[in-house]
VMD Tcl script that draws the C-alpha trace (Angstrom):
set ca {
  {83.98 8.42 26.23}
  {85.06 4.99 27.14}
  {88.31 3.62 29.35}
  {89.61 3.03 32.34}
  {90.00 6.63 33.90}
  {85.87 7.53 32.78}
  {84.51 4.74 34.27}
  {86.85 5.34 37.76}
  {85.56 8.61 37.93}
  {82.27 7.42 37.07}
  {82.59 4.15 40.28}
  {84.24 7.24 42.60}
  {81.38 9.44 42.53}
  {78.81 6.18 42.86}
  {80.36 5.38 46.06}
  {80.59 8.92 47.16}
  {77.00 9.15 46.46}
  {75.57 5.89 47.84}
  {77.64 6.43 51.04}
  {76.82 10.30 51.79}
  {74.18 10.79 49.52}
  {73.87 12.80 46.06}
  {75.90 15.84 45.22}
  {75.10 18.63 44.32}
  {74.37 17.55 40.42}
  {71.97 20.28 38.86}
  {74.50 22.02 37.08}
  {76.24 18.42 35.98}
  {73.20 17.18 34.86}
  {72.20 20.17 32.55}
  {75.56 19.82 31.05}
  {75.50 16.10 30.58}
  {72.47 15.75 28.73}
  {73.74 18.47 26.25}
  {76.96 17.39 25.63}
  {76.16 13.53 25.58}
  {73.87 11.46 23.51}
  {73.48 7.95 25.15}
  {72.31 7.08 28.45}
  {75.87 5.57 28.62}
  {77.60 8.77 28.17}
  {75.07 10.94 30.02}
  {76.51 8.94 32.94}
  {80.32 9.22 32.38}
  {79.73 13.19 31.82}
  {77.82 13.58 34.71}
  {80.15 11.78 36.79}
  {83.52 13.86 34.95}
  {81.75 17.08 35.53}
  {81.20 16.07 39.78}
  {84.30 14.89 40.00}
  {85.71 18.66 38.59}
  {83.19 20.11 40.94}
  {84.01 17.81 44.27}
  {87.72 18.00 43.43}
  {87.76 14.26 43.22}
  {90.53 13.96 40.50}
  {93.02 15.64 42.76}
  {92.98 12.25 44.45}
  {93.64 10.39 41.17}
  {96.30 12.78 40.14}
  {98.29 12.08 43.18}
  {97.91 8.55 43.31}
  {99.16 8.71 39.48}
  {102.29 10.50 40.51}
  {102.56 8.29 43.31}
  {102.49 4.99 41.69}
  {104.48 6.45 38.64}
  {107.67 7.48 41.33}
  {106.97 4.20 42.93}
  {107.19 2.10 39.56}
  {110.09 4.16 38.46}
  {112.12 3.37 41.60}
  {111.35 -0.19 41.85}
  {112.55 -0.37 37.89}
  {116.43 0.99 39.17}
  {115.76 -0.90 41.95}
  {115.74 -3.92 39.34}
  {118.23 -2.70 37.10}
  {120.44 -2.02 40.00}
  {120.37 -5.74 41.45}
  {119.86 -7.70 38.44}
  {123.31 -5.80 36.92}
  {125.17 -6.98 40.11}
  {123.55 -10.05 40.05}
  {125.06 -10.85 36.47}
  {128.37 -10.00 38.31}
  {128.62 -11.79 41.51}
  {127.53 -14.85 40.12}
  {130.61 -15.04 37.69}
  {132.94 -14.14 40.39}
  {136.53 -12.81 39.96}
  {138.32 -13.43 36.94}
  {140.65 -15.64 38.86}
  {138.32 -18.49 39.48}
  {136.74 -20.81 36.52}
  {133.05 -20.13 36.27}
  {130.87 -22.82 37.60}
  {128.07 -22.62 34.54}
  {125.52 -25.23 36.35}
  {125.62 -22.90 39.14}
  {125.57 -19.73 36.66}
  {122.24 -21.01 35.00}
  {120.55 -22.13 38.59}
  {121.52 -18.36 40.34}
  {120.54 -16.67 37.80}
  {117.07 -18.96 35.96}
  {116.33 -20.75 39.18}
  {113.93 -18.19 41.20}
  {112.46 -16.44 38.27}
  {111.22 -20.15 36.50}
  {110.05 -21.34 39.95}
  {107.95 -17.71 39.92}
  {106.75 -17.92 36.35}
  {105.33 -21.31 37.15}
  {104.04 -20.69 40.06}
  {102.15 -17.44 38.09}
  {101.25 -19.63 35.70}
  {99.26 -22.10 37.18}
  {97.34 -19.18 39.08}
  {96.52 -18.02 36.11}
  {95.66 -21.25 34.73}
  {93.42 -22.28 38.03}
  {91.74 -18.95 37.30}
  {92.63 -17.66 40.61}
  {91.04 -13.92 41.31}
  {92.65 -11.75 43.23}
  {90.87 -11.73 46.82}
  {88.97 -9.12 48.93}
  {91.60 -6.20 49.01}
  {93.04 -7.06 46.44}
  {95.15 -9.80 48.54}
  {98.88 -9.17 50.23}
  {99.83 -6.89 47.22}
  {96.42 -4.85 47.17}
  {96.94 -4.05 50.72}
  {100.69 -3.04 50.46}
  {99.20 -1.24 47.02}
  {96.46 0.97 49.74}
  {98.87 1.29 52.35}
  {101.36 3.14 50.10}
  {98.23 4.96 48.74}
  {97.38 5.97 52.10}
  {101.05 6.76 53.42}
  {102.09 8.84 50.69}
  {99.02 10.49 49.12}
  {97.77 12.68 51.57}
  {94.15 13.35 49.53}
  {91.06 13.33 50.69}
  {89.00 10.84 49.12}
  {91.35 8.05 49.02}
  {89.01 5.29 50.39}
  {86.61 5.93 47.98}
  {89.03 6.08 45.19}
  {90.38 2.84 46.34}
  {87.17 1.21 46.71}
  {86.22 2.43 42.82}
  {89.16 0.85 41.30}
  {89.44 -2.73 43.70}
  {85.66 -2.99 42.04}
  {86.19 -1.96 38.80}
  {89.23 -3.98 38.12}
  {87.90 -7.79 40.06}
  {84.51 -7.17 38.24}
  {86.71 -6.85 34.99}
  {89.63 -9.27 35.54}
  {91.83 -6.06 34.85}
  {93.64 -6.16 38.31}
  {95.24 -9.74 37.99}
  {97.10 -8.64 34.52}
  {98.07 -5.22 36.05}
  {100.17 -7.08 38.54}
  {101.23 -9.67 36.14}
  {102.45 -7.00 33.90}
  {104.41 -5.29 36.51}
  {105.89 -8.60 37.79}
  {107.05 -9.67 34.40}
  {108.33 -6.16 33.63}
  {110.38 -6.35 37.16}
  {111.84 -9.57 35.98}
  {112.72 -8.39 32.61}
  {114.73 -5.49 33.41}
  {116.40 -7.79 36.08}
  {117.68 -10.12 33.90}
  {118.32 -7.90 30.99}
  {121.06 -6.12 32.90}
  {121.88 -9.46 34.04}
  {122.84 -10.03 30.84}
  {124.18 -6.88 29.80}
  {126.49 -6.91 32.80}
  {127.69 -10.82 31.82}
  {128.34 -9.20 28.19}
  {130.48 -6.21 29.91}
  {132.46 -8.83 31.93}
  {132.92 -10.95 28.98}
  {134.55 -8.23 27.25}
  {136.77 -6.77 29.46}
  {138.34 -9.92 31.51}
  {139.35 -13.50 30.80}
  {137.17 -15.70 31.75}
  {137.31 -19.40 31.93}
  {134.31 -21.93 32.17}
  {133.95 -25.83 34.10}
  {130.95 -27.69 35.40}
  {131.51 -29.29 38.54}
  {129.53 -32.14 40.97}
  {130.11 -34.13 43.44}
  {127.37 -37.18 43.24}
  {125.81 -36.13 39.91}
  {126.42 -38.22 37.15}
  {128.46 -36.74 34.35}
  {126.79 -37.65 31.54}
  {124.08 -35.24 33.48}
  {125.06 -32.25 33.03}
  {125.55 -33.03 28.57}
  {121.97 -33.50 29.08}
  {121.10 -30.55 30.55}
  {123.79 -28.15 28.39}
  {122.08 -30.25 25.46}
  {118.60 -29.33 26.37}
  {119.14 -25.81 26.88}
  {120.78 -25.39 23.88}
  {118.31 -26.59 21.81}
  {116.32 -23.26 20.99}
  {119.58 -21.20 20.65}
  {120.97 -23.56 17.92}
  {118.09 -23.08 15.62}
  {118.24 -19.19 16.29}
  {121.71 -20.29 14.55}
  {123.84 -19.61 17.49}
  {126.93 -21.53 17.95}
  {126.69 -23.77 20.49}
  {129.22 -25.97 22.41}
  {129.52 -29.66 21.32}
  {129.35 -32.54 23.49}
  {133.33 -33.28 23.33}
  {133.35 -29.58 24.76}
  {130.95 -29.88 27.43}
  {132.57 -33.64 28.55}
  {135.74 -31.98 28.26}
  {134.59 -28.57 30.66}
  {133.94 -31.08 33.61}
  {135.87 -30.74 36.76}
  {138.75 -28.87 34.59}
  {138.38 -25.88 32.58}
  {139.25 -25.50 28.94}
  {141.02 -22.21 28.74}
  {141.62 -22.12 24.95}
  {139.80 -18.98 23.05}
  {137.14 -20.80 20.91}
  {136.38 -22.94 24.03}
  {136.18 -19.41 26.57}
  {134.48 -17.94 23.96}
  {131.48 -20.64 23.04}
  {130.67 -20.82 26.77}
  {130.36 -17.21 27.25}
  {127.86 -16.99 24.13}
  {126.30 -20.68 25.68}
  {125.46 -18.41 29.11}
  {124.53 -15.56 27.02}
  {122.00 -17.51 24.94}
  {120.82 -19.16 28.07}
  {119.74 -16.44 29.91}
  {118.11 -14.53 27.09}
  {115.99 -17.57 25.32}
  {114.77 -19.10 29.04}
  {114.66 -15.87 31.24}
  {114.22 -12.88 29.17}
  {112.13 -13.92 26.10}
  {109.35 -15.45 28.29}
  {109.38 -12.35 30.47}
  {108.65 -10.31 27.07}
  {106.41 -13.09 25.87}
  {104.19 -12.56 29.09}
  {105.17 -9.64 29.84}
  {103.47 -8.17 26.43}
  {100.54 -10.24 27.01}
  {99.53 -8.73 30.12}
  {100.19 -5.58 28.93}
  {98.04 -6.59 25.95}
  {95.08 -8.00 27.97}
  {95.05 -4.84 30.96}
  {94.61 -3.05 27.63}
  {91.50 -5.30 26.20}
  {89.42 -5.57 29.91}
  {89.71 -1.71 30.47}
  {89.14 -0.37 26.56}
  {85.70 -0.41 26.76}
  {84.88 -0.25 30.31}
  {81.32 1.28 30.54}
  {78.43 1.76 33.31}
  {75.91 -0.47 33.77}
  {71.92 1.37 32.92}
  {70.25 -1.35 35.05}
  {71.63 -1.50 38.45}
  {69.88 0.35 41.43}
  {72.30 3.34 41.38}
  {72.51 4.31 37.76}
  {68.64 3.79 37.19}
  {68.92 6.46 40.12}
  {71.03 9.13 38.21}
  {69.26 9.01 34.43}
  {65.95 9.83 36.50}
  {67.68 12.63 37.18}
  {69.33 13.13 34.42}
  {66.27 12.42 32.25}
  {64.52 15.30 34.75}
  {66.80 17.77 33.99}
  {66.39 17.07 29.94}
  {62.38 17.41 30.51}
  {63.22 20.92 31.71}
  {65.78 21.59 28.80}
  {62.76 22.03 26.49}
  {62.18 25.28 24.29}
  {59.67 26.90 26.73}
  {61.42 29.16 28.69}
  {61.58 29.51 32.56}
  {59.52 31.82 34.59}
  {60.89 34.93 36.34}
  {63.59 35.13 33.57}
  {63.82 38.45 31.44}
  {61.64 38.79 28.31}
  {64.51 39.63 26.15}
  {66.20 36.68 27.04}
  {63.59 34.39 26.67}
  {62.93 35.85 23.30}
  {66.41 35.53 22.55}
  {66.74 31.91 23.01}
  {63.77 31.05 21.53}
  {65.26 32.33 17.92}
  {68.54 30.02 18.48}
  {68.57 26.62 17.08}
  {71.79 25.22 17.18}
  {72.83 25.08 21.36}
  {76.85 26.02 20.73}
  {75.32 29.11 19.56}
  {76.38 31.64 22.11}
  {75.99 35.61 22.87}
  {78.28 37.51 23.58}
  {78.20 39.14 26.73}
  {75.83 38.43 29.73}
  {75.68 39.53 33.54}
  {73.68 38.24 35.80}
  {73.48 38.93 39.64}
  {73.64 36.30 43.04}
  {72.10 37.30 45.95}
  {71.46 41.41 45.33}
  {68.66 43.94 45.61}
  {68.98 45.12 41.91}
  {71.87 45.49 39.16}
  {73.19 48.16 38.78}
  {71.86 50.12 35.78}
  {74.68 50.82 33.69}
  {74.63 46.54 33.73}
  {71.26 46.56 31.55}
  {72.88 47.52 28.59}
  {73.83 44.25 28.11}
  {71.58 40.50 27.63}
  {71.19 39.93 31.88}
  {69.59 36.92 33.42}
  {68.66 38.81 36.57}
  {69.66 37.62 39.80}
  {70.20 34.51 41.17}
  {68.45 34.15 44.90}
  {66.62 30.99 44.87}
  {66.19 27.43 43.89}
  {64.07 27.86 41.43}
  {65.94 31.21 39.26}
  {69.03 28.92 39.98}
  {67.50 26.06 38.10}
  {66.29 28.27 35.22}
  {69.43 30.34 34.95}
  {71.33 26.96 34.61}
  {69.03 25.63 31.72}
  {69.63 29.10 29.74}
  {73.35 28.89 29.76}
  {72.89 25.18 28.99}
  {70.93 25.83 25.80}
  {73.07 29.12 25.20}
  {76.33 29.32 26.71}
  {77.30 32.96 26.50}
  {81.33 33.66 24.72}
  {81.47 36.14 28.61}
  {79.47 36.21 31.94}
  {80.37 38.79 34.17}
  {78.76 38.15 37.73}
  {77.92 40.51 40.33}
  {78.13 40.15 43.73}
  {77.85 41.94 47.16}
  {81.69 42.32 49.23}
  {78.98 43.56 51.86}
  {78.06 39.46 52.66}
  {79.74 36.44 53.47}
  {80.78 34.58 50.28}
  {79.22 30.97 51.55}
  {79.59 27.78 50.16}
  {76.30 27.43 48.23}
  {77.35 31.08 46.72}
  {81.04 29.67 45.69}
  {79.64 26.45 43.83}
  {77.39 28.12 42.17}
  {79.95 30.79 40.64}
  {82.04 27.43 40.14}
  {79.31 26.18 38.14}
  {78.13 29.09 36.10}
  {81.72 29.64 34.50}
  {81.76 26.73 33.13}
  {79.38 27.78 30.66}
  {81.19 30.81 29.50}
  {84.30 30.84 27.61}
  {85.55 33.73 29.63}
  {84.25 34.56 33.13}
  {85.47 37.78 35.64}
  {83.55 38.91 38.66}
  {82.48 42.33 39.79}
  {82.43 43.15 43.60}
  {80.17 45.43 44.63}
  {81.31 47.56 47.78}
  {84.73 46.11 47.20}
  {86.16 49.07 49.26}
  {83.54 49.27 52.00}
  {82.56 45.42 52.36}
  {84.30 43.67 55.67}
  {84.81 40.22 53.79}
  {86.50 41.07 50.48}
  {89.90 39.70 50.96}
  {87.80 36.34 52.07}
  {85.86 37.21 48.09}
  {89.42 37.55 46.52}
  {91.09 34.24 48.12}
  {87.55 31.95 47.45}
  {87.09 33.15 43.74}
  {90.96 32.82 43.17}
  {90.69 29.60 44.11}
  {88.40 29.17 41.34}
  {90.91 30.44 38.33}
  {88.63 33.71 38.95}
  {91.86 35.76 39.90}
  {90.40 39.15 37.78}
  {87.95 40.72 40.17}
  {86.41 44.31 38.91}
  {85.30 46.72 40.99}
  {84.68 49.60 38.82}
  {82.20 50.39 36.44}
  {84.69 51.67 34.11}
  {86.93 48.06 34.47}
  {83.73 45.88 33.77}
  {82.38 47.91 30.68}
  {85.90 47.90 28.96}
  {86.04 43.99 29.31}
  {82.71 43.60 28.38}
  {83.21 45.45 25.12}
  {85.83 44.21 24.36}
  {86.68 41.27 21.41}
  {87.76 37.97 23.27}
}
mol new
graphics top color blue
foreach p $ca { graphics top sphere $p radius 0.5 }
foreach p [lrange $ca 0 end-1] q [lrange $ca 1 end] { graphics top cylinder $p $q radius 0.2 }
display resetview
């Protein structure tokens, strides 16, 4: 279990935890030293299974959809201008095309950007606390349009993980090169469109320059286009565009591929160039993004978690039933599972028609919660069916512990005892359907069919 979204999860929950202090983690841990092997991954499970639990990937779903709509609009957004931009800056068809001031509308702000990036990047420059102008605009969008709880602390997981990592500087980059690529693409494609419909012609014009300037600069730039074997204008052709346009078709029609070639070799292939290494680098810092085992926090959770995998041992725990703990003690392999169990929160007794099947009792302490949790762990059943009482309140402590215990079964339902008499079992049907629990029984005949029955 490695990458970016693990590790998130895994920086969320530490800053939940070191600012309001631990979750409720028995169940987690249980899991986490079963299903993982290495302190490493002990920590990423534990922190997957409490953000489940807390709800804490609602958060990150909606900033995902968020910052996908976002991305996606400032693309057209892109696409939009840099089409028209390839359009204004040729003008109506009635007019010669000025192609020094072509090349400077359309090269002149993104070069002046990609150096300026550049030397950033070359200066080493880290983004600053926030995350810097962009990082704030990034939270405040977060904040405006993700109405989650939990944003702060989802914000504060990934400005940490992604300074400590470098990972937030090529995020950006890649986005900014990506804006600029589509941008002048449909710069481009627009010119192309324009070239093919209406008759263009194509002059340089100055006032104090000298002329033999602008053959050196329509020289230079076609350098790299030549030996990509595209045909280029000659120097008779460029002294002859000045101040007068050439309107003959081989003339029109080397200046439009000139632009053309322009555009794509010094605007849009460095984009791509940059734009892929970003992407390429974002990819390499947040691959193999794992928690650290020796800072104060996670020494914290695997002495917990390293608690909870002292009491996974074979012995079993008190106040459990004997055929149970007989049971389990003649299993090996943990994914072995039974196939039916029922168990009890908060009651006087089960009901007796319930004994016919493997039980773990009832559930109305610490301790018998602890124990019951470890059982499950080392033998998660293929059903639970768990009783409870309509006749009480269904509290929070009651609901997260139903939330945990079906996670160990592959299929959980819930039977209400005094369904028709209890005061509170609409509140019982809302709370567990919450939960994905939506099949409440309430008869004995319901329960015993489902519990027979092949799943």
């Amino acid at each position: 279990m490695r990458g970016l979204k693990p590790y998130l999860l895994y920086k969320t929950i530490e800053q939940a935890e070191t600012q309001r202090g631990w979750l409720d983690d028995s169940a987690a841990n249980l899991l986490a030293v079963s299903q993982a092997k290495t302190p490493n991954q002990w920590l990423l499970t534990r922190a997957q299974i409490l953000s489940d639990q807390a709800h804490f990937t609602d958060p990150l779903t909606a900033i995902r959809s968020t910052v996908l709509w976002s991305n996606v609009t400032l693309w057209l957004v892109c696409a939009v201008g840099g089409f028209l931009a390839g359009l204004s800056v040729l003008g109506s068809a009635n007019t010669p095309v000025n192609l020094l001031w072509v090349v400077l509308s359309l090269l002149g702000i993104p070069t002046l950007s990609l150096l300026i990036w550049a030397c950033a990047m070359l200066l080493g420059k880290r983004s600053s606390e926030g995350g810097g102008l962009l990082g704030r605009f990034v939270q405040g969008l977060l904040k405006r349009f993700t109405h989650t709880p939990h944003i702060e602390l989802f914000w504060q997981a990934w400005h940490q993980t992604t300074s400590a990592s470098g990972a937030q500087r090529w995020l950006f980059s890649m986005l900014t090169h990506g804006f600029w690529l589509v941008a002048l693409s449909f710069s481009v494609f627009s010119m192309a469109i324009a070239f093919s419909v209406k008759h263009y012609v194509f002059l340089w014009e100055t006032t104090w320059l000298d002329p033999q300037t602008f053959v050196q600069i329509a020289s230079f730039l076609s350098v790299i286009p030549a030996k990509l074997n595209i045909a280029m204008p000659d120097q008779a052709l460029i002294s002859q565009s000045g101040n007068v346009a050439v309107d003959a078709w081989q003339a029109r029609s080397l200046w439009a591929r000139w632009l053309i070639a322009v555009i794509l070799v010094w605007g849009v292939l460095p984009r791509l160039f940059f734009f892929i290494l970003s992407a390429w680098r974002w990819h390499q810092t947040t691959a193999n993004l794992t928690p650290s085992t020796t800072d104060a926090y996670a020494l914290a959770c695997l002495a917990r978690l390293k608690r909870a995998q002292a009491r996974r041992e074979p012995e079993a725990e008190p106040g459990l039933p004997d055929t149970w703990r007989s049971t389990t003690q003649a299993i090996a392999l943990p994914h072995t599972s039974l196939d039916a169990v029922v168990l009890g929160i908060e009651l006087r007794a089960l009901p007796d028609w319930a004994k016919h099947w493997t039980s773990l009792g009832i559930v109305d302490n610490q301790s018998s919660r602890e124990a019951v949790l470890q059982m499950l762990t080392e033998r998660p059943p293929n059903k639970l069916l768990i009783y409870c009482d309509a006749l009480q309140t269904p509290d929070r402590g009651t609901l997260r512990l139903i939330d945990n215990l079906q996670k160990f079964a592959r299929h959980n339902q819930v039977f209400l005892m005094h369904a028709n008499e209890g005061p509170h079992t609409q509140i019982w049907q809302k709370s567990l359907a919450k939960m994905g629990l939506s099949i409440i029984h309430s008869s004995e005949q319901d329960a015993t069919q489902w519990l027979n029955a092949t799943h």
